[in-house]
N, C-alpha and C positions, 0 to 999 in steps of 0.2 A: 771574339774580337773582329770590329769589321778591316776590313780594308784600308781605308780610311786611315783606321790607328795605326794597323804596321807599318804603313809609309812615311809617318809622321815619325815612329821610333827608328827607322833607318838613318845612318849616320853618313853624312857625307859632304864633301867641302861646301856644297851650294845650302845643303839642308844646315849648317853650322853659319852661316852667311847671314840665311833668313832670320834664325836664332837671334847674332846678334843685331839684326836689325831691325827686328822689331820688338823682342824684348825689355832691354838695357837701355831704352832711350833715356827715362827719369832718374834712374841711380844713377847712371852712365854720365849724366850731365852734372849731379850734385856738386864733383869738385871745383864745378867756379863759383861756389858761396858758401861752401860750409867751414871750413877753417879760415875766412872772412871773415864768418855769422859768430864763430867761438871767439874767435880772440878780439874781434869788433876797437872799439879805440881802449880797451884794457892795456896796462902795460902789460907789458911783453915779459915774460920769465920762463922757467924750466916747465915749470909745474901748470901752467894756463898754456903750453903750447904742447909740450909732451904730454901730458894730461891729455888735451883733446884728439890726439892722434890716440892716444891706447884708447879710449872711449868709443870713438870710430871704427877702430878695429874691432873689436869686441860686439860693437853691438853687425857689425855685420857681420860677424862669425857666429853671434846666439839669435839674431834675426833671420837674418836674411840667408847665412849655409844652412843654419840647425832647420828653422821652423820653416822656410821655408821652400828653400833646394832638397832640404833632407824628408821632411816628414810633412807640409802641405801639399807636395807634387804627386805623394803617394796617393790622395783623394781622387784619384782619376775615376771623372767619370765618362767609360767609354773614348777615352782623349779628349775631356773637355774636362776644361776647369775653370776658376771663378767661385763669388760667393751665392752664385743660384745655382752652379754646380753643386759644388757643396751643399747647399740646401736640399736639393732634390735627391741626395744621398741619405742625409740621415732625419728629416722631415718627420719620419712615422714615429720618431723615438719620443719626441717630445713638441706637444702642441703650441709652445711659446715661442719654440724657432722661428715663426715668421716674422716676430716684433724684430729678434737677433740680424735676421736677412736683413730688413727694411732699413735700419739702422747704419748694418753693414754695405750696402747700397749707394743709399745716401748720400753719406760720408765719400765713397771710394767715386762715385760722381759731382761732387761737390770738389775733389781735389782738381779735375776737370778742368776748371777756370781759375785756377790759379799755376798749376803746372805750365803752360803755356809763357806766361806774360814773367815768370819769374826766369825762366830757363831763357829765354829769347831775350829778355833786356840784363841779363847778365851779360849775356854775349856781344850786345852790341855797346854796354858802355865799357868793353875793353877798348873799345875804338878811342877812348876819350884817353888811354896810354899810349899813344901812338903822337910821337913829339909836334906839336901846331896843334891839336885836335885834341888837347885838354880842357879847353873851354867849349868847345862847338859841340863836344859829346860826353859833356859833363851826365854825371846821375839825375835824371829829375830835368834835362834842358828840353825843350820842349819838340827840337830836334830830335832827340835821342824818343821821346814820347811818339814822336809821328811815327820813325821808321818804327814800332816796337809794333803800333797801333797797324798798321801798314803790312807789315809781314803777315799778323795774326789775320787780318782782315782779308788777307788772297787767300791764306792755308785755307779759312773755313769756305771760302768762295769754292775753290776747288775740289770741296768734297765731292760736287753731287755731280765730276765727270770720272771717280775713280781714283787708285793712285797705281793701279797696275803696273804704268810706264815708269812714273819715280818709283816706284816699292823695290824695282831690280837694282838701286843705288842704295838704298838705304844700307844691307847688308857691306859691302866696299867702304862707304861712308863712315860709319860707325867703327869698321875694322881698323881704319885712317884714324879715327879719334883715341881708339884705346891703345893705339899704338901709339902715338904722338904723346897720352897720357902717362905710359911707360918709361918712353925716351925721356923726357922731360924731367920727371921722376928721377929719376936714375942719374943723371946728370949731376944732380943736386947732391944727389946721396952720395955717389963718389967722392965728391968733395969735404963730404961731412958724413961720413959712416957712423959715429958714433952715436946718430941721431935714432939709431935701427933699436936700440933702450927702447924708444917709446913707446912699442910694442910691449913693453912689461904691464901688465895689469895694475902695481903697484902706483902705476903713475897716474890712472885714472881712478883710482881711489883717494889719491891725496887731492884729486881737484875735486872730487864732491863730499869729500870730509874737512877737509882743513883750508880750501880757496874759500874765498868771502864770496857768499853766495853760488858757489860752483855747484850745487845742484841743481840752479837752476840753469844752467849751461845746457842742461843735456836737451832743452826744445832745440838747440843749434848743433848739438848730435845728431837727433833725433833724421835730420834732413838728410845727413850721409844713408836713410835706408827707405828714405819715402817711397821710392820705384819698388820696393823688392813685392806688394801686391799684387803690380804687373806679371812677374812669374809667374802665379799662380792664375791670374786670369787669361795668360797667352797663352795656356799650356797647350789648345788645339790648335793652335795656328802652327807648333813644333816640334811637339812630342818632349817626353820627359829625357829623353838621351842626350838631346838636341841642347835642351835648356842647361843639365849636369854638365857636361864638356865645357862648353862657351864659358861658363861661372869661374870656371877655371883662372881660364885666362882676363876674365873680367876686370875677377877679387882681385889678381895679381897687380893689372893694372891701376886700378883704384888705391889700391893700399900706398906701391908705390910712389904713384903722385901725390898723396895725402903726406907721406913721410918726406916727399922732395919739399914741397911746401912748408912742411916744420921747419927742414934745415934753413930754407931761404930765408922765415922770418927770424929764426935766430940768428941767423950771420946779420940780419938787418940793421946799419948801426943806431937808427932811431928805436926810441922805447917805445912809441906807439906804430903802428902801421897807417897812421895819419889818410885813411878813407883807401888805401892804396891794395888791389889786389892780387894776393899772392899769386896766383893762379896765371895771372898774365905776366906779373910781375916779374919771375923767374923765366920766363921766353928769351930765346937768344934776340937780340934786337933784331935779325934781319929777318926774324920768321915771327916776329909778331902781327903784320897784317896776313899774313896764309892762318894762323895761328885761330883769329878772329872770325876769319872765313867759315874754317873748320868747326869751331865752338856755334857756329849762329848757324851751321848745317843739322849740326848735330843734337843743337834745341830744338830745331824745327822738325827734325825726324822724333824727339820725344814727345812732342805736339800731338804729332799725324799717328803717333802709339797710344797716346792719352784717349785723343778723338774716336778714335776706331773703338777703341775699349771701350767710350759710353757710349755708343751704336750698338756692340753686341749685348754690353749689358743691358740697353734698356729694350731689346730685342725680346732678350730671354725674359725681362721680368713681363712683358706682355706677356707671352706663353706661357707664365707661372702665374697669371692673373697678380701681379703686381704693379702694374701699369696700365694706362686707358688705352685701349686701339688707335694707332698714331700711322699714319705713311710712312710704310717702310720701301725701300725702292733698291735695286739692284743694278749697283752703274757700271758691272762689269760684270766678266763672267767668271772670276775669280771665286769658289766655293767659299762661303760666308763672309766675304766684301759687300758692306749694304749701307746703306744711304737713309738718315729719317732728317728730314728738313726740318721737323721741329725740335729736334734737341739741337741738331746744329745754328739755328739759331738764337737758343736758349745759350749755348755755350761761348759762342760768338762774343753777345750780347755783356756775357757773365765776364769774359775776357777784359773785354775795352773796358768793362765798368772798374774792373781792378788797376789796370794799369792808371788810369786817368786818376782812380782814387790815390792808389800808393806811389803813383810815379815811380820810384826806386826800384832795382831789387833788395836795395836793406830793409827797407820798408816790408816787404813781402816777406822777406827771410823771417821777420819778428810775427807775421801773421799765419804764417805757411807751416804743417805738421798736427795741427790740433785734428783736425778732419782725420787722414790718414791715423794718426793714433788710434782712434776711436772703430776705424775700418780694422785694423790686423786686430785688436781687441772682440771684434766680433766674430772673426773668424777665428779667434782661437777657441772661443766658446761653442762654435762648431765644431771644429777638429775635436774639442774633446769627447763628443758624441761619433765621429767617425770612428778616433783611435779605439774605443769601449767597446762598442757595436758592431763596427764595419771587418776592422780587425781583430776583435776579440785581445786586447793587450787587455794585461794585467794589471788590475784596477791598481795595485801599489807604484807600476812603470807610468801609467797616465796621470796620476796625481804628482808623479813629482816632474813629470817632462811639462806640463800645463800648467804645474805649481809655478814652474822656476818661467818660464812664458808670462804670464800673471804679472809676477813680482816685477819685471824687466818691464815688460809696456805701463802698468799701474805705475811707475816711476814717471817715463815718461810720459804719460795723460798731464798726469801730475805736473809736471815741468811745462807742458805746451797751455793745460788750466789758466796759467798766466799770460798767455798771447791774447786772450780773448777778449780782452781791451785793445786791442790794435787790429782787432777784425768784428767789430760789433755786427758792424754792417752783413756781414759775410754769413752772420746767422740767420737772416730771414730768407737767405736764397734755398741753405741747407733744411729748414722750416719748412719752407714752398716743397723744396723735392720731396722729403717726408712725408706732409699730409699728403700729396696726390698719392704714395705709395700704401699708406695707412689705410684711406680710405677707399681709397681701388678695393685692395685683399679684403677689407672687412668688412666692407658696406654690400660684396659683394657677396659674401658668405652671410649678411642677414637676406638680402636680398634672394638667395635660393633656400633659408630657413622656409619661405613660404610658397615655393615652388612643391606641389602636389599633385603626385606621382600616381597615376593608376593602371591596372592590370588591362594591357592590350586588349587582352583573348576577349573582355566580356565585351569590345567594341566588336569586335571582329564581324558578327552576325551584321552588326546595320554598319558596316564598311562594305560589306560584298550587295547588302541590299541597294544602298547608294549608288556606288557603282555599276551597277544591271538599270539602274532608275532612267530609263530613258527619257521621262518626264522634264527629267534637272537639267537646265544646259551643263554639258561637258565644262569642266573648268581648265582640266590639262588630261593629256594621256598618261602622263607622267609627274605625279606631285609630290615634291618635297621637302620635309620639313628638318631641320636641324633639331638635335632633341639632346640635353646634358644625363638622359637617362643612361646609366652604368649597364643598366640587368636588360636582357634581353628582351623577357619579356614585358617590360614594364614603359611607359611613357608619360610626358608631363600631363595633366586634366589639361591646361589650357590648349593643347594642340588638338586636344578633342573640340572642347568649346568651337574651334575655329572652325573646324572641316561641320562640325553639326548645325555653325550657327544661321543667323535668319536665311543667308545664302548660302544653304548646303554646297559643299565643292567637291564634285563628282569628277572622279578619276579612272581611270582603266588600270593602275598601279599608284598605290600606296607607299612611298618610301620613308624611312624615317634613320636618319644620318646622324652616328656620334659621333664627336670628332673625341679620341681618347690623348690626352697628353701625355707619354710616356717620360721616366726615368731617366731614359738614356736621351743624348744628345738628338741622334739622326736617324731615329727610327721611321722606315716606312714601310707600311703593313696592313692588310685589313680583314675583316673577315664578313659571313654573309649568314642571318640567320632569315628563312623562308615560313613566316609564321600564319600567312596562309599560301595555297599554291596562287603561283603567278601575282596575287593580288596585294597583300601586305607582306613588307621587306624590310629587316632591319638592319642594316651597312654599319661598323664596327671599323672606322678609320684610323690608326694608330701613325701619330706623328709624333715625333721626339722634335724637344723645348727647342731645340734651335733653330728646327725650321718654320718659315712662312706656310699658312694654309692656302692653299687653293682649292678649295672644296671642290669647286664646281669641273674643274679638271679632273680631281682623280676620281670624283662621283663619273664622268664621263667615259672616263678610260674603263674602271670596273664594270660599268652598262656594257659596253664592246667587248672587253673580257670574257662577260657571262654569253653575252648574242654568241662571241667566236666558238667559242667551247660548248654552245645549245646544253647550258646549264638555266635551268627555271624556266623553261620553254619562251624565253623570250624571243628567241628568234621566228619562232613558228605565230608572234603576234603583232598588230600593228603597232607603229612607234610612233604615231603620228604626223608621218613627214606624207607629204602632196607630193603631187607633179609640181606644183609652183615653187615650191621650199622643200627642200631634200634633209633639211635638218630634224631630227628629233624634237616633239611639244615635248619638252622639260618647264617646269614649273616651281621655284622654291620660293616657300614662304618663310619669311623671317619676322618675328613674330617680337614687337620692341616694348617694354613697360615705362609705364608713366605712374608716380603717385598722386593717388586718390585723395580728394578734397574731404572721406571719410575717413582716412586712417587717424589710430588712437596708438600709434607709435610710442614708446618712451623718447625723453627727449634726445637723448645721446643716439638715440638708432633712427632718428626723424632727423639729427644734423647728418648723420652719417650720409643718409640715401638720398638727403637733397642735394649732399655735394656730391655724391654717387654719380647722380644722372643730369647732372651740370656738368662733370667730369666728360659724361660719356657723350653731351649735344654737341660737346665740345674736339671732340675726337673723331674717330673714323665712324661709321657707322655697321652696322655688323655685318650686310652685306657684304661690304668691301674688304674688312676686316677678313673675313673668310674666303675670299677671293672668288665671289661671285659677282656676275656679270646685273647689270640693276637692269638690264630689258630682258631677264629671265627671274624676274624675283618681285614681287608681291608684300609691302611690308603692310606689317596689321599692328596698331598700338591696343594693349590693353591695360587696365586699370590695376597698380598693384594695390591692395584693400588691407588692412589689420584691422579688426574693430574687436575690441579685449570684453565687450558687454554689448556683445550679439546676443542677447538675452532678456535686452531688456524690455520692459513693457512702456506703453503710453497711455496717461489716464484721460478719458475724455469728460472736458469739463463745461461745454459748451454743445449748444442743440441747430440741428439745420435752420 
């Protein structure tokens, strides 16, 4: 366990702070629209209001404590979590896990741009309860649209200086909300205790047996648990100690307020709740504009939780080749706080486009959940490969803990299935993030189908002849090449082709650099194999999936390493540096394919590779990507060729 981890499972007021401030933002905010979203203009009775609190409760005691606090926090990998953690845990067990990742993915960055715009203009059309400013901030007023548009549009602006300085408010902030959530809460229920029933199970069983259409109610349950993913993908930023404590006092708060709002709309003397929200609606009048304050702090801090979570995710699916190479940037110096301008303004973009569409948040309410369903669904289908595998539990305990998981979310799918008429639109975005992740992983796995690997050693004779060639101009003192080869001994044919072709490139050292992507989060490590003396070198780079590569630094630092330590007698040779340039001639060639105008591709692996490397004209490019420097690097395109009747003959049928 590194370092890292134990500080992370250490307990302590600040580290409980961080916990809730940056976990709890999306659950944390649910209760200003979900017993809203359930009782919506239904009349008002026992069984549609008690009902929807024991449903509430329930599923955030078989969601969000059981599957999630209890038994997905356990998938620690190394103190990191998420669904490419997870992936990179049980990956070897079964070959179909990547489509399950991609999926799960997708989905959990697709909530992305709608968690924002729903959380933030709840908050702001409580302004329209506030007596004169019922019409000026009405749902849907175009007013209410600006400031929504307005807010979202500085958060995403501010990403790319950091949130170091707010991040130390977030935890305070949040503590202010679930307390406020408590008080509030509680209030209500003193006055009305008998409301505390609704916790019976019994009562949310009569609303999805015997209410007219109450089953399909539960996509407006379903929202009371949309954040609890977040646990599981924050778990490095807190530790699993960190995240169990805080849930505590969370649940508490949550359930509370959820029950104070039952009592309120029951004592309400109208049958309907005539567009009216509970949530504000029960506020003492003199604390409903702090009240407002607080609630549009505290969407804005699950914004800036949401945000950060599709930066790390879309971090790690780069590092897991599920992603194209994209500018990632580091706007602080805060250990995994990082910056890609192009998801932030994919998610920007994805933001304005929903608020403008749905104006509302009841509107959202009824589009908001199908995504997310579909994310904890894929990660249960994970866990059941951890808990078997990872844990060795007993195949009869994991069938019915994953059974009873199954049946509970397959319910709700089910129930949100019907939203997807009030989010058509919303599918070609989740489509868009998809294929790029699809065909990244897949196009790239045919694309090294044809990568062909040969045995060093029988180069090795005309590498050292080359080398001695004084004939050849020098190309570098030091050349080298990036190589995806595992075995030591062994390397791709084309890095041969390159060093041998019309312009042999003559070196005094030979390097050949893998960069290996380990299991664990933050591994860093390397090793050294010497496969001739001083002349051919094969460097064995070991970085864990969260970190950025900088090749060309740690290739640096390992060269001064070896000179320090007069290990491979590098010190006792020249390194190419002058009286005029004191620097080391390093030389790396990064070697980029294009397809061939001959390939006999099938057609699903010729769609694959053309959007392959349309993906990738369109991304970083691999120097960069690996964080070398482009005035020490040499790119060479070559042809990638398939021809399935290299065999064939030509008959000649005509004379000179």
């Amino acid at each position: 366990m590194n370092s890292n981890h134990k500080s992370l499972n250490r307990v302590t007021i600040a580290s409980l702070l961080v916990a809730l401030g940056i976990i709890y933002g999306d659950i944390g905010t649910s209760p200003l629209y979900v017993l809203k979203a359930i009782v919506g203009e239904r009349q008002i009775d026992e069984t549609l209001v008690y009902g929807g609190v024991s449903l509430v409760f329930w599923t955030l005691f078989f969601q969000t404590t059981i599957k999630y606090i209890w038994l997905t926090l356990k998938a620690d990998n190394h103190g990191e979590g998420g669904v490419f953690s997870l992936f990179a845990l049980v990956k070897r067990y079964n070959k179909k896990l990547a489509i399950i990742t991609i999926l799960g993915a997708t989905t959990l960055l697709a909530d992305g741009i709608i968690t924002p715009p729903i959380s933030i203009a709840s908050a702001i059309e409580g302004l329209g309860t506030v007596n004169g400013l019922e019409h000026v901030f009405a749902p849907g007023s175009t007013i209410t649209i600006a400031i929504v548009i307005g807010i979202i549009s500085s958060l995403f602006f501010f990403q790319r200086f950091g949130t170091q300085k707010i991040g130390k408010a977030f935890g305070p902030v949040m503590t202010i909300w679930f307390t406020m959530l408590l008080v509030v809460g509680l209030k209500e229920l003193i006055h009305s205790p008998g409301v505390l029933k609704s916790l019976n199970p019994y009562y949310g069983y009569q609303l999805l047996v015997n209410y007219p259409k109450g089953f399909w109610l539960l996509g407006a349950v379903f929202l009371a648990t949309t954040g609890a993913e977040a646990l599981y993908s924050d778990l490095g930023h807190c530790g699993i100690r960190n995240i169990r404590i805080t849930w505590i006092f969370v649940k508490i708060s949550l359930v509370i307020n959820y029950i104070g709002q039952a009592a309120w709309i029951m004592n309400l003397k109208s049958s309907t709740l005539n567009g009216l929200n509970p949530f504000f609606e029960m506020m003492p009048h003199w604390f409903l504009v702090p009240s407002i304050i607080i609630a549009t702090a505290a969407a804005i801090i699950a914004s800036q939780a949401l945000i950060s979570g599709s930066f790390t995710l879309v971090s790690e699916a780069m590092n897991l080749n599920f992603w194209p190479r994209v500018t990632v940037r580091q706007p602080s110096d805060i250990k995994g706080q990082i910056y890609i301008p192009s998801v932030n303004t994919i998610l920007w973009f994805g933001c304005v486009l929903m608020i403008l569409y749905f104006k509302t948040s009841s509107s959202m309410e009824a589009a908001y959940g199908f995504s997310i369903t579909i994310a904890m669904m894929m990660t249960t289908v994970l866990l059941n490969f951890y808990l078997k595998f990872r844990l060795k539990w007993n195949q009869v305990y994991v069938t019915l803990v994953i059974g009873l998981l199954t049946i509970i979310e397959t319910s709700f799918f089910i129930a949100n299935v019907a939203k997807i008429k009030e989010r058509w639109m919303f599918l070609f975005f989740e489509l868009f993030i998809f294929m790029i992740m699809y065909v990244w992983y897949y196009a790239r796995k045919i694309n090294n189908r044809f990568t062909k690997f040969v045995d060093l050693g029988k180069y090795t004779p005309q590498l050292i002849e080359l080398s001695n060639d004084d004939s050849i101009p020098k190309f570098s003192t030091h050349l080298i090449y990036l190589t995806k080869a595992n075995s030591r001994t062994q390397i791709e044919e084309k890095l041969m082709k390159s060093i041998f072709s019309k312009k042999p490139k003559r070196a005094d050292v030979y390097w050949f650099v893998h960069i290996n992507r380990t299991e664990e989060p933050f591994t860093m490590s390397y090793d050294i194999s010497e496969l001739v003396d001083d002349k051919v070198i094969k460097v064995n780079i070991n970085i864990g999936f969260r970190i950025q590569p900088k090749t060309e630094m740690y290739f640096k630092k390992i060269v001064q390493e070896l000179v320090a330590n007069k290990e491979l007698n590098l010190h006792i040779r020249p390194d190419g540096s002058t009286k005029y340039n004191n620097e080391p001639d390093f030389k790396f060639v990064v070697i980029e394919k294009f397809i061939s105008v001959e390939n006999e591709f099938a057609l699903k692996d010729s769609l694959l590779l053309q959007a392959y490397f349309k993906l990738k004209s369109l991304g970083q490019r691999d120097e960069k990507a690996f964080g070398l420097d482009k005035s020490d690097v040499v790119i060479e395109e070559i042809p990638l060729v398939y021809q399935s009747s290299q065999n064939a003959t030509l008959s000649r049928v005509g004379a000179l």
